[in-house]
ZABAKE-920003 format. One line per field, with one value per residue (C-alpha): residue number from 0; chain; y, x, z. Coordinates in Angstrom, 3 decimals. Layout:
<nodes>
num: NUM	... $
cadena: A	... $
north: Y	... $
east: X	... $
up: Z	... $
</nodes>
This chain:
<nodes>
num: 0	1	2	3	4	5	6	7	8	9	10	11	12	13	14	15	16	17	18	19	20	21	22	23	24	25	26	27	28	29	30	31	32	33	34	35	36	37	38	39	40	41	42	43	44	45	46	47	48	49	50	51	52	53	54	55	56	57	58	59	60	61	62	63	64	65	66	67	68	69	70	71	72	73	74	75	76	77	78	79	80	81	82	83	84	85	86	87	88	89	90	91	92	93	94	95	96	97	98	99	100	101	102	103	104	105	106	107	108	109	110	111	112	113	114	115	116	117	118	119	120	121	122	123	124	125	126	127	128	129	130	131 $
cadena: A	A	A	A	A	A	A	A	A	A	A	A	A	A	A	A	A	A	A	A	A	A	A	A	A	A	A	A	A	A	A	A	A	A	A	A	A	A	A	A	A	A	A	A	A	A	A	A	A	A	A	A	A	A	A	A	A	A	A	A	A	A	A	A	A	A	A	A	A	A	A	A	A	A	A	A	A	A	A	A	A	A	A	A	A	A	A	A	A	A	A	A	A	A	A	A	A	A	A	A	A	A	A	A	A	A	A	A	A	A	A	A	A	A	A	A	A	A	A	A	A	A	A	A	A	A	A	A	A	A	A	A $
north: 116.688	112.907	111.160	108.045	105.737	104.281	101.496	98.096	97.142	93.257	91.231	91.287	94.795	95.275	95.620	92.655	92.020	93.070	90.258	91.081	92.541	89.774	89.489	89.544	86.694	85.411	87.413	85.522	82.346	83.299	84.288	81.120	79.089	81.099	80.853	77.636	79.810	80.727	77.119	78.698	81.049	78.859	75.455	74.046	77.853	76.073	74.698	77.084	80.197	78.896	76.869	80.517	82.088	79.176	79.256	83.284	83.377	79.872	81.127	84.347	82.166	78.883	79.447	80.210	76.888	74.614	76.259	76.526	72.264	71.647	73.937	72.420	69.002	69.179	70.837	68.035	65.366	66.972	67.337	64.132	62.424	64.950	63.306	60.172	61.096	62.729	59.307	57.560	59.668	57.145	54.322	57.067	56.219	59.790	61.617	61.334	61.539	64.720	67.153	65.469	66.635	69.798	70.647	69.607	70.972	73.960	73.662	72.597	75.896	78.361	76.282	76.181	80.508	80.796	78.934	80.372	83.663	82.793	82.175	78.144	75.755	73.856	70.295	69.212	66.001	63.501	64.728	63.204	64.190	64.762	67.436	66.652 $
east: 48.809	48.010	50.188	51.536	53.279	56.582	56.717	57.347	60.493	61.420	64.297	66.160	66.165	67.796	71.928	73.480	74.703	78.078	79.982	81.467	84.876	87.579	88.890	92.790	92.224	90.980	93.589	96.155	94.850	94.713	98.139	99.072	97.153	99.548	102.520	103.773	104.212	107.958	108.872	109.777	112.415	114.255	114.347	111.573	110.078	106.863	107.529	109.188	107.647	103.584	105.499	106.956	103.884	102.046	104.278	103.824	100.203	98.995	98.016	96.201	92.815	91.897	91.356	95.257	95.704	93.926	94.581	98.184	98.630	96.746	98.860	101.691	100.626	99.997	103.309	105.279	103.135	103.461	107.058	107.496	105.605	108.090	110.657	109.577	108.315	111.810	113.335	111.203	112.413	114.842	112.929	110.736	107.187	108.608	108.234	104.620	103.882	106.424	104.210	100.656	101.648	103.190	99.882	97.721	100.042	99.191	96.068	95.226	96.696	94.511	91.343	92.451	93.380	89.967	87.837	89.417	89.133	85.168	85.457	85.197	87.890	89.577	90.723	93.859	93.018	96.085	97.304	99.646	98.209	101.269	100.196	97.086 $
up: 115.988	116.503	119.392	117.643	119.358	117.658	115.496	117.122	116.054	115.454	117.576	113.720	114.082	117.222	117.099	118.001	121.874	122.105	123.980	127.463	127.860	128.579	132.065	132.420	133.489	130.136	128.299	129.854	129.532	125.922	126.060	127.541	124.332	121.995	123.564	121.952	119.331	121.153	119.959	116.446	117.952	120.649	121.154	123.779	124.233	123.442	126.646	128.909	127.719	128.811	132.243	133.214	133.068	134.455	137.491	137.970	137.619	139.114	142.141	141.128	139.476	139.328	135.235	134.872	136.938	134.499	131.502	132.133	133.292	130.218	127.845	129.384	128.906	125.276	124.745	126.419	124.508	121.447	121.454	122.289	119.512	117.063	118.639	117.757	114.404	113.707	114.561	112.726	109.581	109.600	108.637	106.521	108.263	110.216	107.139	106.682	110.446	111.343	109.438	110.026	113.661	113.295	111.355	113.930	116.943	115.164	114.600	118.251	119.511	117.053	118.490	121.690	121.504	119.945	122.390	125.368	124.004	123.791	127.652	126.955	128.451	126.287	126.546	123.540	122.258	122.685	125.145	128.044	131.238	133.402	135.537	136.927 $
</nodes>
């Protein structure tokens, strides 16, 4: 029998890298992204549900820190420019600006979830900076 060595296989053959497992740290951080969600159910849970967390888990990683000031940022900022696009429904200018940001409040959040996820910060465009 001839020894043969194998064939020499090509990069494009190789399986793709399978990404590392997320931290918990990056699972919450995720969490905290899609927890403006709660704003459907109650009133202001877009707020207070990401703040609790924020508050419980702050001082277990710097990446909860950030992430959770700047969720909380963009869900002040955001509810206040509903407010005033729900006010200005009165003078109708609110009716075409009310659901241009509830689309992109939206939006933001699935980018935000999705980046995070990916191990990328994410910074909302927009957005108030309160907590610094």
């Amino acid at each position: 029998m001839e020894n043969t060595p194998p064939p020499i296989s090509s990069p494009s053959d190789q399986p793709p890298a399978i990404p590392p497992a997320p931290t918990t740290d990056n699972s919450l951080a995720v969490l905290l992204q899609l927890l403006g969600f709660v704003g459907f159910v109650f009133p202001f849970g877009n707020i207070v549900a990401p703040l609790v967390l924020w508050l419980v888990k702050r001082a277990d990683s710097p990446l909860l820190d950030r992430t959770g000031k700047e969720v909380i940022n963009f869900q002040i900022s955001y509810t206040i420019y509903a407010t005033i696009a729900g006010a200005l429904c009165f003078v109708l200018i609110g009716l075409l600006i009310l659901p241009v940001i509830f689309i992109l409040w939206i939006v933001f959040m699935v980018i935000a979830a999705v980046k995070t996820g990916n191990g990328e910060e994410y910074r909302y465009p927009a957005t108030i900076r309160l907590l610094q």
